[in-house]
C-alpha positions as CSV (number, residue, x, y, z in Angstrom):
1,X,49.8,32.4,42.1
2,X,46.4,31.6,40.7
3,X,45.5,32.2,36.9
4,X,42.3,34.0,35.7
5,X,39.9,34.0,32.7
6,X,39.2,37.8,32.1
7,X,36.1,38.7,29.7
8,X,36.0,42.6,28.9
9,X,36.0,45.3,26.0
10,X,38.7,47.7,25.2
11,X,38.6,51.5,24.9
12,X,37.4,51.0,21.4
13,X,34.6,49.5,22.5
14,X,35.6,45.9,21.2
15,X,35.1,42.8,23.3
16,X,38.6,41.5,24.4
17,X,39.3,38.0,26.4
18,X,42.4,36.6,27.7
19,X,44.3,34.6,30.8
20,X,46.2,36.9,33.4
21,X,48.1,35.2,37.0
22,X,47.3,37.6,39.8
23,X,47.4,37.4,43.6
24,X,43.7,38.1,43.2
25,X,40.5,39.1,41.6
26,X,40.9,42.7,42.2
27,X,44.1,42.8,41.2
28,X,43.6,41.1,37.8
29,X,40.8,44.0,37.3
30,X,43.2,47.0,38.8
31,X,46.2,45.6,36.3
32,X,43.7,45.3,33.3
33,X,42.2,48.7,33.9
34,X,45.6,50.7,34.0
35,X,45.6,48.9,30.1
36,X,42.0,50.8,29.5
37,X,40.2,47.6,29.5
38,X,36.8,47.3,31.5
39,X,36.4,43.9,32.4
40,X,33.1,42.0,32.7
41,X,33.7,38.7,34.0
42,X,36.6,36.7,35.9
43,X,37.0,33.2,35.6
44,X,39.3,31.0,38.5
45,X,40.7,27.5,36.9
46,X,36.3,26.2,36.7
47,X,35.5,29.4,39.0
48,X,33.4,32.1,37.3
49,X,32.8,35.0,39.3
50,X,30.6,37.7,37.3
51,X,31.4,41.2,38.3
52,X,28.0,42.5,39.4
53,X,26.7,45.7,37.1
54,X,25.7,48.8,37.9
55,X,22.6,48.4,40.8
56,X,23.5,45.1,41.7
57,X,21.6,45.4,45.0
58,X,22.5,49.4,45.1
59,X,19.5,51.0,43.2
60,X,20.1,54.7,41.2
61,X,17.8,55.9,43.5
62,X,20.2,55.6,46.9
63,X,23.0,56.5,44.7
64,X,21.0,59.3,44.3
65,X,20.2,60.3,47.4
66,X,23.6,59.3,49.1
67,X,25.5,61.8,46.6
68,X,22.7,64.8,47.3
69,X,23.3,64.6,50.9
70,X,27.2,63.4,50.5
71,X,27.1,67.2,49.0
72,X,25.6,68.7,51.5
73,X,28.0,67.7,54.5
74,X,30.7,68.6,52.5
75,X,29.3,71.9,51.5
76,X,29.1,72.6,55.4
77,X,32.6,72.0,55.9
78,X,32.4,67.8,57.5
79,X,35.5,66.4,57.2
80,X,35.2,63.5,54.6
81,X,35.5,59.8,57.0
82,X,32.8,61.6,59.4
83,X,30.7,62.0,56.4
84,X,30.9,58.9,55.1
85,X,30.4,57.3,58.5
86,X,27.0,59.1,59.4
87,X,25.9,58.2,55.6
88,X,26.7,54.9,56.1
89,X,25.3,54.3,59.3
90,X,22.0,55.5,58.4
91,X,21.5,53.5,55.0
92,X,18.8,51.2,55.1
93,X,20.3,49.7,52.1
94,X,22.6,46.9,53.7
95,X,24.8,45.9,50.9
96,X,25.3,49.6,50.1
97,X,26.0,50.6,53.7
98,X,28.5,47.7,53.6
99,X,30.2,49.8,50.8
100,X,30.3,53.2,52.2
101,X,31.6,51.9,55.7
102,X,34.3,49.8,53.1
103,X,34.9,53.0,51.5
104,X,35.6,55.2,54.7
105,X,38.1,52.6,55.6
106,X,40.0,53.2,52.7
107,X,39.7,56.4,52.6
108,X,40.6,56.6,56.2
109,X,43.6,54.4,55.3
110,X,45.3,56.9,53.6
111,X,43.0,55.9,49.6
112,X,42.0,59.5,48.1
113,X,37.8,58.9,47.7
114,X,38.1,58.1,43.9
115,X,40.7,55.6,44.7
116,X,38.1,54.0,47.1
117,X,35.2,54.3,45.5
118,X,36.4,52.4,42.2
119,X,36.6,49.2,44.3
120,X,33.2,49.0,44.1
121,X,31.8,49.0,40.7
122,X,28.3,47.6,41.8
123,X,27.6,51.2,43.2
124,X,30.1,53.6,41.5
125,X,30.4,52.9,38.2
126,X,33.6,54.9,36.0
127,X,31.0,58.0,35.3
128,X,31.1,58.3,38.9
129,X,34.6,58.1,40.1
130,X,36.4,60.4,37.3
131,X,34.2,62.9,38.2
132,X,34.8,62.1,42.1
133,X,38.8,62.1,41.1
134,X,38.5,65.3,39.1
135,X,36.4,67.1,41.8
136,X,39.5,65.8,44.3
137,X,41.9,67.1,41.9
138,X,40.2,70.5,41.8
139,X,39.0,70.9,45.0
140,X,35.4,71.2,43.9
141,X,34.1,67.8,45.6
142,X,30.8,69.3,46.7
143,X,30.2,71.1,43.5
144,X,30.9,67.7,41.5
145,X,28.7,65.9,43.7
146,X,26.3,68.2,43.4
147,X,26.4,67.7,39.6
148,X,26.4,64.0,39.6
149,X,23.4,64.0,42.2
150,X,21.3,66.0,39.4
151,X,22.9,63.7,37.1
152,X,22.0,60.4,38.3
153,X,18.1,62.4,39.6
154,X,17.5,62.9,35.9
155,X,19.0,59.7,34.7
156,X,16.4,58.2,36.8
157,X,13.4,60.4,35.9
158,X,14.5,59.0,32.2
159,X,14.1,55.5,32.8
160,X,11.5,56.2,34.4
161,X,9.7,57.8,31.8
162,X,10.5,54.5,29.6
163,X,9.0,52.4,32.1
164,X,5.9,54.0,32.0
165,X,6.3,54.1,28.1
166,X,6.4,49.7,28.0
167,X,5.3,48.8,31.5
168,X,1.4,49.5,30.5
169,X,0.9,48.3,26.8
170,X,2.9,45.4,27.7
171,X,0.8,44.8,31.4
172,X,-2.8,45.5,29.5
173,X,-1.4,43.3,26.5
174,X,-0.6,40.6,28.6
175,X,-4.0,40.5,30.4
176,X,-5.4,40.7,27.4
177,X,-3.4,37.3,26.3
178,X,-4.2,35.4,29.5
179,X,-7.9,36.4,28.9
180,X,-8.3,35.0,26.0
181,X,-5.8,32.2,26.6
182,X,-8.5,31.2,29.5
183,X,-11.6,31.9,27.6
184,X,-10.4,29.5,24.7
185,X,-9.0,26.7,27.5
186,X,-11.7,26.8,30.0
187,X,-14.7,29.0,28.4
188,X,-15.5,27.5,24.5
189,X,-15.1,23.3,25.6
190,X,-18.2,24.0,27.2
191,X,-20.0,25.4,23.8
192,X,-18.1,23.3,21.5
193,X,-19.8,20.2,23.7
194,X,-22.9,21.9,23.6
195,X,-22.8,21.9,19.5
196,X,-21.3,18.7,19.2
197,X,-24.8,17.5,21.4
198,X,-27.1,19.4,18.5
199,X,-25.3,18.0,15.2
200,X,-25.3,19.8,12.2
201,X,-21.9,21.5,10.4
202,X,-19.8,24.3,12.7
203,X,-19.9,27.7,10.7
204,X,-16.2,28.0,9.2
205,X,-15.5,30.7,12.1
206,X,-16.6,28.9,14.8
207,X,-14.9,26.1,13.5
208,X,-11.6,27.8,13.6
209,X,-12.6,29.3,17.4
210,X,-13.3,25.4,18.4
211,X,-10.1,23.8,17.0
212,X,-8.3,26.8,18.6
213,X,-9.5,26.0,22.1
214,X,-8.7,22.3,21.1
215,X,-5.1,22.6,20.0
216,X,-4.8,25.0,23.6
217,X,-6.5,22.1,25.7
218,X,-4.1,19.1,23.8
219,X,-0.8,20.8,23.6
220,X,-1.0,24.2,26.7
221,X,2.5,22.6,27.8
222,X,3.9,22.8,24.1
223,X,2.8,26.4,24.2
224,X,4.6,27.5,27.2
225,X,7.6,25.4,26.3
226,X,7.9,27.4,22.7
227,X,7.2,30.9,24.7
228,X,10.0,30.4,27.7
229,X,12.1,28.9,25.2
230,X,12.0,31.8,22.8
231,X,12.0,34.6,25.2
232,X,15.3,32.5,27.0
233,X,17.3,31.8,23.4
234,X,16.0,35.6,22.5
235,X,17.8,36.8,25.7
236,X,21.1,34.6,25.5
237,X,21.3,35.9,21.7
238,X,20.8,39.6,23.3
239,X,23.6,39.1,25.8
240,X,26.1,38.5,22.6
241,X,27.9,41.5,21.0
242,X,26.2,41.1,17.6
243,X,22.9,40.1,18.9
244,X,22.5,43.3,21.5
245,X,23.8,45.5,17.7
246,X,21.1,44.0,15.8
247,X,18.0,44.3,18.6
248,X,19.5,47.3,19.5
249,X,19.6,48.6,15.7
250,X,16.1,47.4,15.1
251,X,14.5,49.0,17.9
252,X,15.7,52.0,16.9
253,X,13.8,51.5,13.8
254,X,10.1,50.9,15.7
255,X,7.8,53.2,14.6
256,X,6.7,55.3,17.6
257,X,8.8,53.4,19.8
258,X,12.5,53.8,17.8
259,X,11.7,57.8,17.8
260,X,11.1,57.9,21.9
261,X,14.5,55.6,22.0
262,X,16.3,57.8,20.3
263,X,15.4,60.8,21.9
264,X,16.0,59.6,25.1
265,X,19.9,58.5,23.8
266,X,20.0,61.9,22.6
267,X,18.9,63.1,26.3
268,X,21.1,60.9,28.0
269,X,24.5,61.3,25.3
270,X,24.6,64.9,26.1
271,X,23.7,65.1,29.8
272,X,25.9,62.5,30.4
273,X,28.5,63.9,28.1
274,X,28.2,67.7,29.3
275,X,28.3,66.5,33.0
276,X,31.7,64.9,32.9
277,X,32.9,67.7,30.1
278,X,31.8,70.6,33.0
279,X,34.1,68.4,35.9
280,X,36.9,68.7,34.3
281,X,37.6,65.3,32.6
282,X,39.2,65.1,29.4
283,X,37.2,64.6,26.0
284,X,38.6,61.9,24.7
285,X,38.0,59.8,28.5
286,X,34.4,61.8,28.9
287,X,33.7,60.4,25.2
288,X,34.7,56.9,26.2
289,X,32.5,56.9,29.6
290,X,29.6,58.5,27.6
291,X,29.4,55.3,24.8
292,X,29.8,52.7,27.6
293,X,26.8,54.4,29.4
294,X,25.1,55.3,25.9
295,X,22.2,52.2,26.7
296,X,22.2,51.3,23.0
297,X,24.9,49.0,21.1
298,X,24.0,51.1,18.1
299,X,24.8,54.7,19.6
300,X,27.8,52.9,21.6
301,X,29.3,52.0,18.2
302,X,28.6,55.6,16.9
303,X,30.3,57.1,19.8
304,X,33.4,54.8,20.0
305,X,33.7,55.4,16.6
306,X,33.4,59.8,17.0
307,X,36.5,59.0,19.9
308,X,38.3,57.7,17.5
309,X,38.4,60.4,15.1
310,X,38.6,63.5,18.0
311,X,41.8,61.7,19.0
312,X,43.0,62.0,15.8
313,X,42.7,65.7,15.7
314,X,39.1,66.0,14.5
315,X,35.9,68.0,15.8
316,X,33.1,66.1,17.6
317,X,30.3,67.9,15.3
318,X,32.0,66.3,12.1
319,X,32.3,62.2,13.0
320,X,28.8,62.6,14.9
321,X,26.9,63.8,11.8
322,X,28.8,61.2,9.7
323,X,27.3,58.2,11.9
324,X,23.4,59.7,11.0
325,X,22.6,58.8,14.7
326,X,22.1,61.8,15.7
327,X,19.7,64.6,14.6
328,X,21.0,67.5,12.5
329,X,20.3,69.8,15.0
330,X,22.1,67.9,17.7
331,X,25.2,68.1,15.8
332,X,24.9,71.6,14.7
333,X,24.1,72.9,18.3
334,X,27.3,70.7,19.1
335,X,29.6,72.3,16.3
336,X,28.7,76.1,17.8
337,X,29.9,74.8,21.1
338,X,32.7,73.8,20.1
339,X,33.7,76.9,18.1
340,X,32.7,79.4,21.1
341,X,34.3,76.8,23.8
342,X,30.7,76.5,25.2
343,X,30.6,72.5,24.7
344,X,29.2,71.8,28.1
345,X,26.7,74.7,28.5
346,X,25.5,73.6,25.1
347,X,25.1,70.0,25.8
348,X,23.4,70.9,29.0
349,X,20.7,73.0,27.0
350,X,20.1,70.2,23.7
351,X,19.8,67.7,27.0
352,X,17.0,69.8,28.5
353,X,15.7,70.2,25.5
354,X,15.6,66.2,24.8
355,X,14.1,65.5,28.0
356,X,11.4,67.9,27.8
357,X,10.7,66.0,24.0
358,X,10.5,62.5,25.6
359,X,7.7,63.7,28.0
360,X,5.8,64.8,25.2
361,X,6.9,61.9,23.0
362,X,5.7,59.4,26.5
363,X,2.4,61.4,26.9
364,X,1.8,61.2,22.9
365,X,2.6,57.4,22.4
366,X,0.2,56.4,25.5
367,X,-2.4,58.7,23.9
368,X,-1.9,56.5,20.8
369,X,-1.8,53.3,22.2
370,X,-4.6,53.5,24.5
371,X,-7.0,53.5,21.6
372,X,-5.0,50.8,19.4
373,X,-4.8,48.2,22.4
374,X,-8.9,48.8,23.1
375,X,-9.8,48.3,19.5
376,X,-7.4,45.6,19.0
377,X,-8.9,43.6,22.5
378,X,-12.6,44.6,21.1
379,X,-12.1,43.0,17.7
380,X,-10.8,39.6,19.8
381,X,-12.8,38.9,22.3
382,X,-15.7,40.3,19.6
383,X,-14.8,37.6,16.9
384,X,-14.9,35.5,19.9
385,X,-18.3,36.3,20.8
386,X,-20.1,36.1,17.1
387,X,-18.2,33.1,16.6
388,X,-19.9,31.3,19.5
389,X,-23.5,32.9,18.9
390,X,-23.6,31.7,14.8
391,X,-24.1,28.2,15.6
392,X,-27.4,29.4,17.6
393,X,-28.4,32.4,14.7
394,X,-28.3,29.4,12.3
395,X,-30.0,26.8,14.8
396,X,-32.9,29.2,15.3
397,X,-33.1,30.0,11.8
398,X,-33.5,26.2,10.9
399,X,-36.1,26.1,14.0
400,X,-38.1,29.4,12.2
């Protein structure tokens, strides 16, 4: 029986590793979930086989609209392996349709949906299947798909709202950089030759301009090699525990930025939270699901650390405000839902709520940035511009 390398992180949110002998991948990752661990990687004796994350080749979208119809056809009274067979036989998706038609199988072997659905982590992630198993359990499947359709709709409309946020200061930023990247490589040789053929001193800006474009001309490979190999070392230090806490914790801190991040882990916490709450899964499980989802190391840790103290006999309102991630009002709209037994109507209203703020909080931070990027491109390529024209203000000065 082989042995395996397991990477993963425990219930508490901690990252665990260890060597377990199995018959096979899967079951290595079934024996290590029945301990509450959720495993990220699995290494065979020099083998490493990475468990592919959520949308590995399955986008939200198709889970999406695979769940909205999945509804549907159950709501009309299909029975559940003719469902899955006509959803999986029209997905244009081909490794998802490869899942679906895996999943009837099981499920037509005698696997309850859940069950089946948990093989495949690349499209049903553990949000999905509890509240798959608790709909089973309560004979509710349509309604709970109908919740996690509207779930995973609005998760999407969220990151999509962050998209637009960073796609287009970061798209006009970058322009901007190539621009002037080309201007001083291709565009100032040509005037710097053309003053070196006068004589005469450089003004002390034009000087700086010409020794710019020189440096660019000499040493463009050095440039590119310091800029891939920062973004690659700042990306490997991102992928470790203490590096995601720390980028994570400083982005938070952004000025416009950190406010739209948090308002849109606000958003997400209690959609995400009030969703599973409303299905019938337990707290202190719903709780768990809701930090590994949270997005941010920073509001995992918060949320890990608000499990903790629920499952020792505490409220949710009283550990939340403690970890001063979340706004007062958050946590004081959370405390009345738990004293009138409202949690997941009340989650589902502060959720709307939050999602209504980060459109206003996208629309306002474009408004601002528009402005700051044109300015900021207007004082560049302008210092650009005088620099190259005082050479010829003081040649025709000399000439006068």
């Amino acid at each position: 029986m082989p042995s395996y390398e397991w990477k993963g992180r425990d219930r508490n949110g901690a990252t665990q590793t260890g060597v377990l002998i199995g018959d096979s991948k899967d079951a290595v990752v079934a024996a290590l979930r029945r301990q509450q661990i959720v495993v990220t990687t699995v290494k065979e004796k020099g083998k490493e086989i990475a468990l592919p994350k959520f949308g590995g080749g399955v986008s939200s979208k198709d889970i999406a609209v695979f769940t909205r119809q999945f509804s549907v056809m159950i709501d009309a009274g299909l029975p559940l392996v003719q469902c899955l067979d006509i959803l999986g036989q029209q997905q244009d998706n081909k490794a998802f349709q490869k899942i679906i038609l895996q999943v009837r199988q099981d499920v037509e072997g005698g696997s309850s949906l859940a069950e089946a659905m948990r093989k495949h982590p690349p499209a049903f992630d553990d949000l999905y299947v509890n509240m798959v198993a608790a709909g089973e359990a309560g004979g509710i499947l349509d309604t709970i798909l109908q919740r996690l359709a509207t779930y995973i709709e609005k998760n999407v409309k969220l990151k999509g709202q962050v998209k637009s946020a960073l796609v287009y200061p970061v798209s006009v930023i970058t322009i901007a950089v190539v621009v002037v990247y080309v201007i001083l490589w291709k565009v100032i040789p040509v005037f710097a030759a053309l003053f070196e053929g006068l004589g005469g001193q450089l003004p002390f800006l034009t000087q700086i301009v010409v020794n710019m474009s020189n440096f660019i001309g000499n040493f463009w490979w050095l440039i590119f090699m310091v800029v891939g190999g920062g973004l690659f070392a700042l990306r490997q230090y991102y992928q470790t525990d203490a590096g995601r806490y720390q980028i994570d914790k400083l982005m938070l801190k952004l000025p416009v930025l950190g406010i739209l991040l948090r308002k849109i882990a606000v958003a997400r916490f209690c959609r995400t939270l009030g969703t599973l709450l409303s299905s019938g899964v337990a707290i202190l499980e719903a709780l768990e699901i809701t930090a590994r989802t949270a997005g941010n190391a920073v509001i995992e840790e918060a949320l890990m650390q608000v499990r903790k103290e629920v499952e020792e006999g505490k409220t949710i309102a009283e550990p939340l405000t403690r970890s001063e991630q979340f706004p007062p009002m958050v946590c004081q709209m959370i405390g009345v839902g738990e004293q009138t037994g409202a949690m997941d109507t009340m989650l589902s209203k502060i959720a709307d709520f939050y999602e209504d703020e980060v459109d206003a909080a996208v629309d306002g931070m474009m408004a601002l940035i528009e402005p700051v990027i044109i300015s900021f491109l207007g004082v560049v390529i302008g210092t650009i511009v005088v620099a190259m024209y005082l050479p010829m203000f003081s040649l025709i000065s000399q000439i006068g």
